[in-house]
C-alpha positions as CSV (number, residue, x, y, z in Angstrom):
1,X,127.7,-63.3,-0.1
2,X,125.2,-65.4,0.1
3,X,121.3,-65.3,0.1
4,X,119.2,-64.8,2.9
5,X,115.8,-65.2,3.7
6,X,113.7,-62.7,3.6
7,X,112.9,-62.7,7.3
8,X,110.3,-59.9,8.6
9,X,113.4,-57.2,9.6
10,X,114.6,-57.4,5.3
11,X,111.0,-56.6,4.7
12,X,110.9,-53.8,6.6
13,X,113.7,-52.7,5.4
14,X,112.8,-52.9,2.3
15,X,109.7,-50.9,2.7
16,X,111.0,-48.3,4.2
17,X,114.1,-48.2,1.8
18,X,111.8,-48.0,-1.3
19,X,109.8,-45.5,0.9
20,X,113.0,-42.9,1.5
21,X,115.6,-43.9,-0.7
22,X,118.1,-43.5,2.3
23,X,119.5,-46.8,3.1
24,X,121.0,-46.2,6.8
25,X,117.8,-44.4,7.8
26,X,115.9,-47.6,6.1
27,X,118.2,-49.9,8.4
28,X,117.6,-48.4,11.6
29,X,113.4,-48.1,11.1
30,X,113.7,-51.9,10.3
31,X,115.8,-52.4,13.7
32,X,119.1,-52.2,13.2
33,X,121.3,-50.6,15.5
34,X,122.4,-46.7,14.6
35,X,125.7,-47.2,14.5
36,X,126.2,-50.2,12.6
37,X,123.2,-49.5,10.1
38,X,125.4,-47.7,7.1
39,X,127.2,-51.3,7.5
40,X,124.3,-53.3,7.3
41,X,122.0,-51.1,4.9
42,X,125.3,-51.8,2.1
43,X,125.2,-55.8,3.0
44,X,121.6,-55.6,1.9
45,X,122.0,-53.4,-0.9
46,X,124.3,-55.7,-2.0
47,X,122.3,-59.2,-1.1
48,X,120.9,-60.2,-4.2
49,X,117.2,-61.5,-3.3
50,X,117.0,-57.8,-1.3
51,X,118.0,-55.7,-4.6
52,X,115.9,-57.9,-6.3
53,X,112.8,-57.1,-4.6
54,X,113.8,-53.5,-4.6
55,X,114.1,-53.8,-8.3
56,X,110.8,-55.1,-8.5
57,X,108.9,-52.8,-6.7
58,X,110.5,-49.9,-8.3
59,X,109.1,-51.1,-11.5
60,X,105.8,-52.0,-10.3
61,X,106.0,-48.2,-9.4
62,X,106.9,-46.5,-12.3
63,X,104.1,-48.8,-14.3
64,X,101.6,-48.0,-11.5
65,X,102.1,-44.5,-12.2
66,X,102.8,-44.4,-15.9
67,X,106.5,-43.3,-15.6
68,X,109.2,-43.7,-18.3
69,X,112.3,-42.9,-18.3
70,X,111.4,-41.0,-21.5
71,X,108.6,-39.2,-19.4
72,X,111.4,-38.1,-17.1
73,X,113.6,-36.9,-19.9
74,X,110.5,-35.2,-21.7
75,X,109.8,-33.3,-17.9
76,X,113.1,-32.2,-17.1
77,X,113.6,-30.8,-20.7
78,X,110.4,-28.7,-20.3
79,X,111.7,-27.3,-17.1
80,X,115.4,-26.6,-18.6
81,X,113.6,-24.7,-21.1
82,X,111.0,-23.2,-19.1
83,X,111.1,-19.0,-19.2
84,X,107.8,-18.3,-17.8
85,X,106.9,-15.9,-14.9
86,X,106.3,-19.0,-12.9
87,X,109.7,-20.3,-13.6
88,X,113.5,-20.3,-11.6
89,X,116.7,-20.3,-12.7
90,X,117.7,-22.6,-10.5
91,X,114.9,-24.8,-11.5
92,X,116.4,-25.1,-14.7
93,X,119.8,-25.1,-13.9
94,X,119.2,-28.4,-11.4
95,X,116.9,-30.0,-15.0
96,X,120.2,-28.9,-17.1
97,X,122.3,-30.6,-14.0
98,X,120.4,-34.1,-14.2
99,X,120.5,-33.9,-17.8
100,X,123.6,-34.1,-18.4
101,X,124.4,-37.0,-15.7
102,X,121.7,-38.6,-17.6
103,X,123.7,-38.4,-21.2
104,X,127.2,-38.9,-20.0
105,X,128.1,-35.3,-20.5
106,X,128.9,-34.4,-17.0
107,X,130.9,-36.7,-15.2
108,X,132.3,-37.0,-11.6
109,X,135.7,-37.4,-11.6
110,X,137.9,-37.8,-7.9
111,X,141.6,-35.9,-8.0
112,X,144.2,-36.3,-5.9
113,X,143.7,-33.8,-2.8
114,X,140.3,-32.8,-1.0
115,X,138.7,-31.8,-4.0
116,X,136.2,-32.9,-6.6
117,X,135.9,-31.5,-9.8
118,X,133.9,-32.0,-12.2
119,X,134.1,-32.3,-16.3
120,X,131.4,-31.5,-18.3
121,X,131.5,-32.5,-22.5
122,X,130.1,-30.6,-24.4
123,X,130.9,-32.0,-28.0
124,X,131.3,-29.8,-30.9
125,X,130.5,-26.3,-29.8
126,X,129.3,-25.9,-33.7
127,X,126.5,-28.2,-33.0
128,X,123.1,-27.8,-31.7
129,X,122.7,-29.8,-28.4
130,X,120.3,-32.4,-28.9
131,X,119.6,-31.9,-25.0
132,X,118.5,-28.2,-25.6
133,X,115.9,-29.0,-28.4
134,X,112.6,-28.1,-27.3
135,X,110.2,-30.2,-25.7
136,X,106.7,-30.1,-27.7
């Protein structure tokens, strides 16, 4: 496909797809019509110059704000382990969740029929989990 411009309706896209993360709603605040926004909002996904700048900004925000992907990993590890009064289970069942997408343990996969289910590898049950070693 090839590269377009970035005229003033990819900007605003842009903006408000690095503002919400939602790339139909992104299409139609930038002007695009409602029921042919999922459609666009994947062609400029996909358009190299707009993922580009996407890319770019993302990083510019996770330096502006000191963010690591080791930082995330260090957070969500305190939160998996955290058993204070302030605490939820579900809290730390959603940190275990991302985890393990994050390592390659759980992984999506699609059967036959109207189902998902999902597979999560654990390794050698013998093993400590690096993923459940505390955070300091």
């Amino acid at each position: 496909m090839p590269t377009l411009e970035l005229n003033h309706r990819r900007r605003q896209f842009i903006a408000n797809y690095l503002e919400s993360g939602n790339a139909t709603q992104a299409a139609i605040a930038a002007g695009y019509a409602p029921n042919s926004a999922g459609v666009h909002a994947s062609r400029l996904l996909a358009d190299p110059t707009v993922s580009a700048v996407i890319d770019s900004e993302n990083a510019a925000r996770l330096e502006r704000l000191s963010v690591s992907a080791d930082w995330i990993v260090s957070r969500l590890k305190a939160e998996a382990l955290d058993r204070s009064p302030d605490s939820s289970h579900g809290a730390r069942v959603a940190a275990l969740t991302t985890l393990s997408k994050i390592s390659g343990l759980y992984q999506k996969e699609a059967k036959a029929g109207s189902h998902v289910e999902f597979v999560i590898n654990l390794g050698d049950p013998s093993e400590p989990s690096p993923m459940l070693e505390r955070v300091t």
